[in-house]
C-alpha positions in Angstrom: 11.3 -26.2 -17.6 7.6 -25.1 -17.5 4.5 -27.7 -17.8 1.6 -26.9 -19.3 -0.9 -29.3 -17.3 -4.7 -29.6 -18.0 -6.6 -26.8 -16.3 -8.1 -27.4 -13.2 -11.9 -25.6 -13.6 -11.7 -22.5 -10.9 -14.8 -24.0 -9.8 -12.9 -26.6 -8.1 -10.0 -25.1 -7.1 -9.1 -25.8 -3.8 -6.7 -22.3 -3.8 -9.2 -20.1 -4.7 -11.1 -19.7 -1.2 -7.5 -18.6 -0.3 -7.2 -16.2 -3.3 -9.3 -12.6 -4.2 -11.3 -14.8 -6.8 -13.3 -16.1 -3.9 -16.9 -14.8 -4.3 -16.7 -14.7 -8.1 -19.8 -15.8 -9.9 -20.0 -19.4 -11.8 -20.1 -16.9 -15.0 -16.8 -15.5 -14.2 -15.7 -18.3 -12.9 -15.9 -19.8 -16.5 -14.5 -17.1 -18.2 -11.3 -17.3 -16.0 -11.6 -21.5 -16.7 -11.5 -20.9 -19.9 -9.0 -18.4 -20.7 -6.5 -19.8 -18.5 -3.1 -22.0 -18.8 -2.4 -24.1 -15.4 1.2 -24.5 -15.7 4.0 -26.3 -13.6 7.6 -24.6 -12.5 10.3 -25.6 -11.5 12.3 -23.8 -8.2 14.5 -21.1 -10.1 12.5 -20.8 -13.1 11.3 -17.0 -13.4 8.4 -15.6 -14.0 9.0 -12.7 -15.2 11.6 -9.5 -15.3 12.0 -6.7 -14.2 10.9 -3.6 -16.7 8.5 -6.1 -19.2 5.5 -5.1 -20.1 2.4 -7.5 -18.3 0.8 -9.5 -20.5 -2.2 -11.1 -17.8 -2.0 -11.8 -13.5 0.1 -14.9 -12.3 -2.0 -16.9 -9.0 -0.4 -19.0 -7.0 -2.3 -22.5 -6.8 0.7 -24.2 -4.9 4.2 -23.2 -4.2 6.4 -20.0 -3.7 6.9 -17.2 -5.6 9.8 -14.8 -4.9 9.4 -10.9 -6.0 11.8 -9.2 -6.0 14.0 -5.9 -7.2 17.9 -5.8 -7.9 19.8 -3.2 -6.8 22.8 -1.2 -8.7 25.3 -3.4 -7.2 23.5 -6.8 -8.1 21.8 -7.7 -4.9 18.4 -8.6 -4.3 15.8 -6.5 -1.7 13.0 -9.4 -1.6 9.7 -7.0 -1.6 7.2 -10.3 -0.4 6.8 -14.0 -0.7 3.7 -15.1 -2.3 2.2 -18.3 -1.8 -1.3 -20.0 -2.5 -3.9 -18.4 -3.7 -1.9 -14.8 -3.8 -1.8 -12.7 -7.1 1.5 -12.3 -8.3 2.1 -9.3 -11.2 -1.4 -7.4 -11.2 -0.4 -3.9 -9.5 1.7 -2.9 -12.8 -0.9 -4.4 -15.2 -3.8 -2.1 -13.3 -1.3 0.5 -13.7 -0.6 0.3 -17.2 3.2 0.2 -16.4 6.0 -2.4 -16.7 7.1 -4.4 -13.9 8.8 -2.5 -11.5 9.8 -6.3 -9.9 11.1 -9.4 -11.4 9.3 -13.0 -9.6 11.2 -16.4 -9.5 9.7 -19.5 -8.2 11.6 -20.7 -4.3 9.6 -23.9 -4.0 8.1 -26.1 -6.8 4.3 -24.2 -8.2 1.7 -24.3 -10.0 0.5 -21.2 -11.4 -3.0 -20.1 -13.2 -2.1 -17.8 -15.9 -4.7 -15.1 -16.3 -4.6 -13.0 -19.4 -4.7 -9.3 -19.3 -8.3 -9.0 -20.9 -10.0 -11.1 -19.3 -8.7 -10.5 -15.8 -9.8 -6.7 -16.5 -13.4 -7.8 -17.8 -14.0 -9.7 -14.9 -12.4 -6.9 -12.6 -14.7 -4.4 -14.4 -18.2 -6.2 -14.1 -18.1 -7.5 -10.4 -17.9 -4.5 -8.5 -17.5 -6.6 -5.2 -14.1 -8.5 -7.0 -12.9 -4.6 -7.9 -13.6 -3.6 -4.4 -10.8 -6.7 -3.1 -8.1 -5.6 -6.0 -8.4 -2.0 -4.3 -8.1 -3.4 -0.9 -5.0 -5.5 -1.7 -3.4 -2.3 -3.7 -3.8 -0.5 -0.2 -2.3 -3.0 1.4 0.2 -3.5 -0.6 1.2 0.1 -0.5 0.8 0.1 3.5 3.7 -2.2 4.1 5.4 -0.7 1.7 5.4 1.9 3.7 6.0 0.1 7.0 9.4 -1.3 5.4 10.4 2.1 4.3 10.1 2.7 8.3 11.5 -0.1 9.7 14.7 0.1 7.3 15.0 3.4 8.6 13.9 3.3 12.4 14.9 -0.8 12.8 18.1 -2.1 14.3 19.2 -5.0 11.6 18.6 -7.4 14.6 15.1 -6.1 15.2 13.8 -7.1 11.4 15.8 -10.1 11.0 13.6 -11.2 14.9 10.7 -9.6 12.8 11.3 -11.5 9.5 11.2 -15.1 11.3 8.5 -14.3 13.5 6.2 -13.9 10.4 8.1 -16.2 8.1 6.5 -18.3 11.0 2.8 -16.6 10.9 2.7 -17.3 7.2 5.0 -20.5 6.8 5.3 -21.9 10.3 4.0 -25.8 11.4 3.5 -25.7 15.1 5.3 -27.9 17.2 4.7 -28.8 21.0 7.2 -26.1 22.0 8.1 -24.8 18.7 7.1 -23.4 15.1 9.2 -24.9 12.4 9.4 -22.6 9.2 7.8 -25.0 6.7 10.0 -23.2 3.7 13.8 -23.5 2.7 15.5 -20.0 2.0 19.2 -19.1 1.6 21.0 -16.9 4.0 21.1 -14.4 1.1 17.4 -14.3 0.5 16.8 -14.0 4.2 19.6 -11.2 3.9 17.0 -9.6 0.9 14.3 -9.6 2.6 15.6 -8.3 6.0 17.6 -5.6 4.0 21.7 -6.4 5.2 24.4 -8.3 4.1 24.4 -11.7 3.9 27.3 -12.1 6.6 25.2 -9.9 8.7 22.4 -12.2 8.7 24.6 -15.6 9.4 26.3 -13.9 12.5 23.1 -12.8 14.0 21.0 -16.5 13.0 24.0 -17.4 14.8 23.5 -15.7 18.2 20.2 -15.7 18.0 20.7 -19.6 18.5 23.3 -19.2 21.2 20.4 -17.3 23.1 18.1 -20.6 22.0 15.6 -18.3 20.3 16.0 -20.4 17.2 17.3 -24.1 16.0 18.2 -25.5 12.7 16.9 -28.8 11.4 18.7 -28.9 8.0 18.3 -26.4 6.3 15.0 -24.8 8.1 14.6 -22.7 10.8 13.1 -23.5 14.3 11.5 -20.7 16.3 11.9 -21.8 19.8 11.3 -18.3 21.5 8.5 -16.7 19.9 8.0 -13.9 22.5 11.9 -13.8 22.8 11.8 -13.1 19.1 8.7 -10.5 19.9 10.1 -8.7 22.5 13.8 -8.5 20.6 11.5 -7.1 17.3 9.8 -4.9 19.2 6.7 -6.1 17.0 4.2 -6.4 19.3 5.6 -4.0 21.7 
């Protein structure tokens, strides 16, 4: 179930240094404040599917927000993880194209709604705020491209090390010795995002305990071998 909550002004948004709308002016910033809907949802919840058209840009005050695409034989290849202050759904409404991705909430968010017109008016009449959409589309696009890569030229061990070492750059809490993944994923969304089966991924979490690279504390995941973890990626090699 979605909740519509009262809008938090951008202007006081504790997100938004996080987020591209840092910079904006206080005129923009009003025009986003008042065309918004700050709403609340629930893990599971979706936001939207794959092949509908856009309708305005999703950003993530608090929470995680799973995009994703589904394969011919049902699974799920997990494209990124966005978190606060990301954009969530603007690359196919700057294309003029349907979503090519559907997006489903993993943790608890809340989520400014921005619609289509006014996100383009703003995009359009701060040329430094255009500039940091470009940016990000690049970006986007370059690991894009580094996945394609690494599916091809990767061992499945080496991007499952690769996946928890920056699970633990963008989600980790640091320990005295370790970096606990602050975020709870199932073996099959680990499985989507590293590109494998599902069994694949609970025999390796397996050894890669047995070698005490990793620990389990419930259902999270303890890096206790960071450079282990490098040196098996080959990441910063």
């Amino acid at each position: 179930m979605t909740v519509k909550t009262k809008n938090v002004p951008c202007e006081l948004c504790l997100s938004r240094k996080f987020s591209m709308f840092a910079g904006l002016s206080d005129e923009h910033l009003c025009s986003l404040s008042d065309a918004k809907n700050f709403i609340s949802h629930k893990k599971g919840q979706i936001l939207y599917y794959e092949g509908t058209k856009p309708l305005g840009v999703f950003c993530v005050n608090s929470g995680v927000v799973k995009i994703f695409k589904t394969a011919s034989n049902g699974k799920e290849q997990i494209i990124r993880l966005a978190q606060k202050g990301d954009f969530v759904g603007y690359t196919s409404l700057i294309g003029e194209d349907v979503y090519s991705t559907t997006a489903t909430i993993v943790e608890d968010a809340q989520i400014c709604f921005v619609p289509k017109e006014t996100f383009l008016k703003v995009m359009s009449e701060d040329v430094e705020f255009h500039r940091r959409i470009t940016q990000a589309l690049c970006k986007d696009l370059g690991v894009m491209e580094v996945k394609l890569t690494d599916a091809t030229q990767k061992t499945i061990r080496e991007r499952l090390a690769m996946t928890l070492l920056k699970l633990g750059d963008s989600y980790g809490v640091d320990g005295a010795e370790s970096q606990r993944i602050n975020i709870v994923l199932t073996r099959e969304e680990i499985a989507g995002i590293v590109g494998t089966a599902t069994e694949t991924v609970i025999r390796l979490l397996s050894e890669f305990k047995k070698d005490e690279l990793i620990e389990f504390q419930g259902k999270k995941i303890v890096i206790l071998d960071k450079k282990g973890l490098a040196r098996l990626s080959d990441f910063y090699g």
